[in-house]
C-alpha positions in Angstrom: 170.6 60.8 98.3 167.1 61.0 96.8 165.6 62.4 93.7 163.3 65.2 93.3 160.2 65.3 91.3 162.2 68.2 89.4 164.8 65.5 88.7 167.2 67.5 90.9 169.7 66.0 93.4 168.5 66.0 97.0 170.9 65.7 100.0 169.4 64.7 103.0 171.9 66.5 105.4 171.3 69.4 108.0 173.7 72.6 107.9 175.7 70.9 110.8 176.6 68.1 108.9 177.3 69.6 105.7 179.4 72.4 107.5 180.9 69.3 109.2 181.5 67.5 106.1 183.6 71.0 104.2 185.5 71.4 107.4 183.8 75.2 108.4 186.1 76.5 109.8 185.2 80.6 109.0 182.3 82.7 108.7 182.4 82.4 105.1 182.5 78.4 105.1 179.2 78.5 107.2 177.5 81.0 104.6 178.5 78.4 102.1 177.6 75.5 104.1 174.0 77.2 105.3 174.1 78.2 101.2 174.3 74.8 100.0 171.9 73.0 102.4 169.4 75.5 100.8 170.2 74.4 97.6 170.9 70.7 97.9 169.2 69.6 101.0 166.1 72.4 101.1 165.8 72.2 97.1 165.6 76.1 96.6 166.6 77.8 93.0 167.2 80.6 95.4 167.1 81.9 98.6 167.1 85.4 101.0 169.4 86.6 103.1 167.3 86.0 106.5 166.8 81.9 104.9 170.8 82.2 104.9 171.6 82.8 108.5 168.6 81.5 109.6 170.4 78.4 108.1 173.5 79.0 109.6 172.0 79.8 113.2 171.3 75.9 113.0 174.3 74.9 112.8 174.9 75.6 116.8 178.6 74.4 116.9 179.8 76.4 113.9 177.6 79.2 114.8 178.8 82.8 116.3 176.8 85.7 117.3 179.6 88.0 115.0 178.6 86.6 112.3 175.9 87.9 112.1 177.3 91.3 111.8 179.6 90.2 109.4 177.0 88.7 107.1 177.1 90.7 104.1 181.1 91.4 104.1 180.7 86.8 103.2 178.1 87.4 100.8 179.9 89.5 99.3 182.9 87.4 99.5 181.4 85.1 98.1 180.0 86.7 95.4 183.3 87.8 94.5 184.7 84.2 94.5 181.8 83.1 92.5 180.8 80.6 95.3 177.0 82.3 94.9 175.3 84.4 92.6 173.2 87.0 93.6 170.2 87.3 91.8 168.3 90.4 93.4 168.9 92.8 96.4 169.4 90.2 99.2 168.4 87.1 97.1 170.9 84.7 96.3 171.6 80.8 94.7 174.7 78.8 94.4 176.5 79.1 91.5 176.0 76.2 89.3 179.7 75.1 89.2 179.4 74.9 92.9 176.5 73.0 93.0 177.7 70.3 91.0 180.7 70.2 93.2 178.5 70.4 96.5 176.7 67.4 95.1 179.7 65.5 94.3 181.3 65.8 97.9 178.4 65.7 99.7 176.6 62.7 97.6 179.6 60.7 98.8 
């Protein structure tokens, strides 16, 4: 794990491996896999909707055309669950609480 020049955390893993790592088993677990990898390994405050399943569409194992389709039902999801916030129409970050645990799980 390496440090930023923002003094953030950095987690050198791809979506596959962090999807691997929280045992993705759902739709909703690869939103918040691809989700995290934005934050922790890509180092963004905050990120789009198309950065989100583009990240997930990376993840080739976890990956399924439906969801896709079923995109914003998990945002919204997770939104409710306060997993993510969502800062602007289709622009979203990971809650902070989240993050911290991301980082802790993922660190290791």
């Amino acid at each position: 794990m390496g440090i930023s020049s923002s003094g953030d955390s950095v987690i050198n893993l791809s979506v596959k491996s962090i999807a691997a790592k929280l045992n993705a088993k759902t739709g909703p677990d690869l939103t918040l896999a691809a989700c995290a990898y934005l934050a922790l390994s890509a180092n963004r405050d905050k990120f789009s909707r198309k950065d989100i399943l583009d990240a997930m569409r990376t993840a080739a194992n976890f990956y399924k055309k439906s969801y896709n389709n079923n995109l914003s039902k998990y945002l919204d999801g997770l939104i409710k669950d306060e997993k993510i916030l969502q800062q602007a129409n289709d622009v979203y970050a990971l809650h902070d609480q989240v993050r911290s645990e991301m980082e802790s799980k993922l660190g290791n």
